[in-house]
Backbone bond lengths (Angstrom), bond angles and torsions (degrees), N, CA, C in turn:
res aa  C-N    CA-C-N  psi(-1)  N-CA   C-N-CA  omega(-1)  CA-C   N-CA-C  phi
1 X - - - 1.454 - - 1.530 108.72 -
2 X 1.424 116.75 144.34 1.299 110.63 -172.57 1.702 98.91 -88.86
3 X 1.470 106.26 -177.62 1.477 107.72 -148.12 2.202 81.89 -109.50
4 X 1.283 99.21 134.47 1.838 95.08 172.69 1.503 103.83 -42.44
5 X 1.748 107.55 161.16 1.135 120.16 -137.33 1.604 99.24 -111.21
6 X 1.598 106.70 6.66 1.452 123.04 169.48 1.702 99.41 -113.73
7 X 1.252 132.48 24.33 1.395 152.28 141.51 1.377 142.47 -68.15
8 X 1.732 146.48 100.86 1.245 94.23 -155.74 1.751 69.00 -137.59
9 X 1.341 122.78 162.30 1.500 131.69 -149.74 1.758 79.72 -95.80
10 X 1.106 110.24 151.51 1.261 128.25 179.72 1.954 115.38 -51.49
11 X 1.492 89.11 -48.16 1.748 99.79 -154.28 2.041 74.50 -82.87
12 X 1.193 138.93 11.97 1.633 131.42 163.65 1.515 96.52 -87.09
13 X 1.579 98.86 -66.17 1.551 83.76 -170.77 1.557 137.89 -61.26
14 X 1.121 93.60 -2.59 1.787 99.07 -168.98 1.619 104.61 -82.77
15 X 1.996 92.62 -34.61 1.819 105.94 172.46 1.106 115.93 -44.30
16 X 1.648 105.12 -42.73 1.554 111.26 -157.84 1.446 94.94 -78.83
17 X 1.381 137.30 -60.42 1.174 140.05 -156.99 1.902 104.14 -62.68
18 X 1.126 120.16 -33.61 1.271 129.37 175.11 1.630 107.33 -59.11
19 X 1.394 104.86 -38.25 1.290 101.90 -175.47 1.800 114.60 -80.84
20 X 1.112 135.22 -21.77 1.139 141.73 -179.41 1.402 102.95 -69.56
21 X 1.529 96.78 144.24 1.872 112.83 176.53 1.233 131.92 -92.83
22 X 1.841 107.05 29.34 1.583 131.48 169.17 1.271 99.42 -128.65
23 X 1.329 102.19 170.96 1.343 136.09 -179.46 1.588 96.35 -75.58
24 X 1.389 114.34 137.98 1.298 120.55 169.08 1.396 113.65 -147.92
25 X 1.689 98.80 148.86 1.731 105.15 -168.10 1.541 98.06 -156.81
26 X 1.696 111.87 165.28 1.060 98.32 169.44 1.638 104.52 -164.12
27 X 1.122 134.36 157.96 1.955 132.24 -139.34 1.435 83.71 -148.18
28 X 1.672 95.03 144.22 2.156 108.62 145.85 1.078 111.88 -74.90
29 X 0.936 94.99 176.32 1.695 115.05 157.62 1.288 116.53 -13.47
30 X 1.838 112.30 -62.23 1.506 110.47 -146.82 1.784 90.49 -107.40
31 X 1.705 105.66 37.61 1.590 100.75 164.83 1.789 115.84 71.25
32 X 1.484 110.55 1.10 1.509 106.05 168.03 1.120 97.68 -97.41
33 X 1.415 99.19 147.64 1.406 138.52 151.62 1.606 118.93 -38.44
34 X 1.462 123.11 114.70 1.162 140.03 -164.71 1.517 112.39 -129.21
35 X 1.563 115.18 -18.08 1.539 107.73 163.03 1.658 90.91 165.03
36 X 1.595 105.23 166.40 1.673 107.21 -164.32 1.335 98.22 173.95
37 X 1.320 118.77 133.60 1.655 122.38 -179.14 1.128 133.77 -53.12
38 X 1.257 161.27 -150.52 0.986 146.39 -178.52 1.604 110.13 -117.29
39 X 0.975 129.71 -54.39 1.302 112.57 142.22 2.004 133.58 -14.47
40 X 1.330 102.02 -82.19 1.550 74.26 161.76 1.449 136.97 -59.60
41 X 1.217 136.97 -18.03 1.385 156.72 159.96 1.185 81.23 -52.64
42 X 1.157 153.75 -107.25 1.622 127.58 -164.07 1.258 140.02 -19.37
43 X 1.585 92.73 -67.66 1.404 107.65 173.39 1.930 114.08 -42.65
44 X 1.651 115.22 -42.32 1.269 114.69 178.15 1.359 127.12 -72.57
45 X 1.881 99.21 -3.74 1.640 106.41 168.28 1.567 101.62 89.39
46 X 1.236 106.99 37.14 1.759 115.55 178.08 1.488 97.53 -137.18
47 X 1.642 105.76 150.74 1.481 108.12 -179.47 1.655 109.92 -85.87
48 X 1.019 117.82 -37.43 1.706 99.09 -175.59 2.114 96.64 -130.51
49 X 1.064 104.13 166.77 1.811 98.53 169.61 1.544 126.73 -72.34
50 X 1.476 106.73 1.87 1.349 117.94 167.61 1.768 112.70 -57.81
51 X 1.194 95.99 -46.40 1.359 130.82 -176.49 1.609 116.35 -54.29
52 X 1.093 129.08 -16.56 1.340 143.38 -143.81 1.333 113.15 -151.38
53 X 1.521 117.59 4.78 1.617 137.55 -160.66 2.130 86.56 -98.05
54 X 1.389 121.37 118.00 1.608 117.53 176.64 1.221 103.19 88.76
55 X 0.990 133.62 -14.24 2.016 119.32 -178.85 1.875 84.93 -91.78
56 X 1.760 90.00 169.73 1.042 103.71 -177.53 1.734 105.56 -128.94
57 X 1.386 143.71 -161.87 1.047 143.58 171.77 1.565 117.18 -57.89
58 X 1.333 100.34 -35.11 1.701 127.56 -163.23 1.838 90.70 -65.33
59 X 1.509 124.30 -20.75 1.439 116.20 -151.83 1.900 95.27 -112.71
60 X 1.077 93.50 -3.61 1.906 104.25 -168.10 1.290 86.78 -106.76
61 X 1.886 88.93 155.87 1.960 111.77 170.92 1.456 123.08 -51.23
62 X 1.770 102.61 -13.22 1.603 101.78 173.73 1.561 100.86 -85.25
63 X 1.143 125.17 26.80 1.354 98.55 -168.89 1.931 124.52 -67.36
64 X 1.429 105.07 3.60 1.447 109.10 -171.64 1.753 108.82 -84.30
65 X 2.079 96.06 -6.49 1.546 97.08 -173.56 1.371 102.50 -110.67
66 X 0.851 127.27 8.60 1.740 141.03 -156.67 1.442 119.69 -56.84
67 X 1.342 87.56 -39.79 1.889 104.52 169.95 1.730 120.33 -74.51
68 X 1.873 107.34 -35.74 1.280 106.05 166.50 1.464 118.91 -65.59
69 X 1.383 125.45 -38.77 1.128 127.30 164.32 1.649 125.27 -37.62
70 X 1.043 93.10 -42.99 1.802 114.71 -155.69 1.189 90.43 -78.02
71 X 1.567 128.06 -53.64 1.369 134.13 -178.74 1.439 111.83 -57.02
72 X 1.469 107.47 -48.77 1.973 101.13 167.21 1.304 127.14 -62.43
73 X 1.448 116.14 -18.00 1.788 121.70 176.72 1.463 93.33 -77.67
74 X 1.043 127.22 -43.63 1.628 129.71 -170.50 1.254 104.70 -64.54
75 X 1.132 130.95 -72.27 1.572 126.31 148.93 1.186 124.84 15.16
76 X 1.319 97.06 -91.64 1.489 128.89 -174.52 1.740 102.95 -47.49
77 X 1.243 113.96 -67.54 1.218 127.29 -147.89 1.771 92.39 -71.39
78 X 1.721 124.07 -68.39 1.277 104.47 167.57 1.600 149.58 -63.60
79 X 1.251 95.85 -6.16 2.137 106.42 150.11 1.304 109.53 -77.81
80 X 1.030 128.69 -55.22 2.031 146.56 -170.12 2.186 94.20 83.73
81 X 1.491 110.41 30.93 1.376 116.75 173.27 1.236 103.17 -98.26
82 X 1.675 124.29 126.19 1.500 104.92 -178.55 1.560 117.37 -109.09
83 X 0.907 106.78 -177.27 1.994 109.76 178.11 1.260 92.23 -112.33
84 X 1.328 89.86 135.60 1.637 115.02 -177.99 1.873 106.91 -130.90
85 X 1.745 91.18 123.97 1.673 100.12 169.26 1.589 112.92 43.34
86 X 1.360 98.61 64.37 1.546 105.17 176.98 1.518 95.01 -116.97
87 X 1.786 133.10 -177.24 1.121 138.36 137.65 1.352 119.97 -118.23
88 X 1.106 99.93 168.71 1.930 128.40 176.06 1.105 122.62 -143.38
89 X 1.212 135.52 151.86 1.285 138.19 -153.09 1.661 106.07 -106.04
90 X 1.059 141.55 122.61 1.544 140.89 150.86 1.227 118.32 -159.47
91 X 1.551 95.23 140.64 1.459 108.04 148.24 1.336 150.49 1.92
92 X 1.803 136.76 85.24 1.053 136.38 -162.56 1.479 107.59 -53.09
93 X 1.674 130.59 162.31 1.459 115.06 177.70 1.347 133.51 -54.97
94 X 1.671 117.37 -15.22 1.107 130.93 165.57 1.133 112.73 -57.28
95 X 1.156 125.74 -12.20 1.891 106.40 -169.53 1.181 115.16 86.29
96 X 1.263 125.80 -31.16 1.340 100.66 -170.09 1.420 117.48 -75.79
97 X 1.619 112.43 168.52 1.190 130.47 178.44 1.794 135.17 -71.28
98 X 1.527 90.88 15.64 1.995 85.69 -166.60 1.534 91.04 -105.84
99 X 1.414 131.61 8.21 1.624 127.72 150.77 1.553 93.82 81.69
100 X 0.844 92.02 175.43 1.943 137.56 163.46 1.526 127.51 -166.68
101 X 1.116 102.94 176.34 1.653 127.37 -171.16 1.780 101.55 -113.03
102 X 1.154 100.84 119.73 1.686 101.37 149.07 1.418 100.29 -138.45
103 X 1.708 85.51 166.03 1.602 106.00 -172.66 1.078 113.99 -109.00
104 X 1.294 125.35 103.32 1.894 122.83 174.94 1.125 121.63 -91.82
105 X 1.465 121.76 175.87 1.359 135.22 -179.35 1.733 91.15 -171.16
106 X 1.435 86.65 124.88 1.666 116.17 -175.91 1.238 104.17 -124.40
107 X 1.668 122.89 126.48 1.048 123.24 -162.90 1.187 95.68 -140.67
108 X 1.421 146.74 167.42 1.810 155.93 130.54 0.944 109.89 -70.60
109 X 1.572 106.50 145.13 1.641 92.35 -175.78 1.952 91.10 -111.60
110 X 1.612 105.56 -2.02 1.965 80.80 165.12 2.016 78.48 -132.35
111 X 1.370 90.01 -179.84 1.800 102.61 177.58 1.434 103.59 -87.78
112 X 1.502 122.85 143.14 1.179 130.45 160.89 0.968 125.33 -36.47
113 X 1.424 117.93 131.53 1.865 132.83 174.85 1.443 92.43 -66.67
């Protein structure tokens, strides 16, 4: 039986997300990490997105922003309004201090109860 058509088999979506020319990630509820392309899986200082499946911000080189983060998933997730193509400032996985920019977009994937 094929799978409903608001369904998409895992080893598709990971294709798809692999294929896009951003960073992609995506969290429960309680702000862990549940899957993310491989590209960001770098960027968070992990070798593949297997790697990065149950940690939360608190366990990554951003961890000094972890709470701003957490506060924008919360956001996001109880409006179901998302942020689109904004930046924030952190820390490459090295630690060091001369920063970067990434560009997120935080979305829900159903609308708040």
């Amino acid at each position: 039986m094929d799978p409903p058509p608001t369904t998409l088999p895992l080893d598709l979506l990971q294709t798809i997300v692999e294929s896009i020319p951003v960073r992609a990630f995506w969290k429960d509820r309680a702000s862990r990490y549940l899957g993310c392309n491989t590209a960001f899986a770098r960027d968070a200082g992990v070798a593949s997105p297997a790697e990065l499946i149950g940690r939360t911000d608190h366990d990554l080189g951003w961890r000094e922003q972890a709470e701003l983060y957490r506060a924008d998933d919360r956001q996001v997730m109880e409006s179901g309004v998302p942020r689109l193509a904004y930046e924030e400032p952190r820390p490459p996985p090295t630690d060091a201090r001369s920063g970067c920019a990434r560009r997120r977009c935080r979305c829900a994937t159903r609308p708040a109860r």
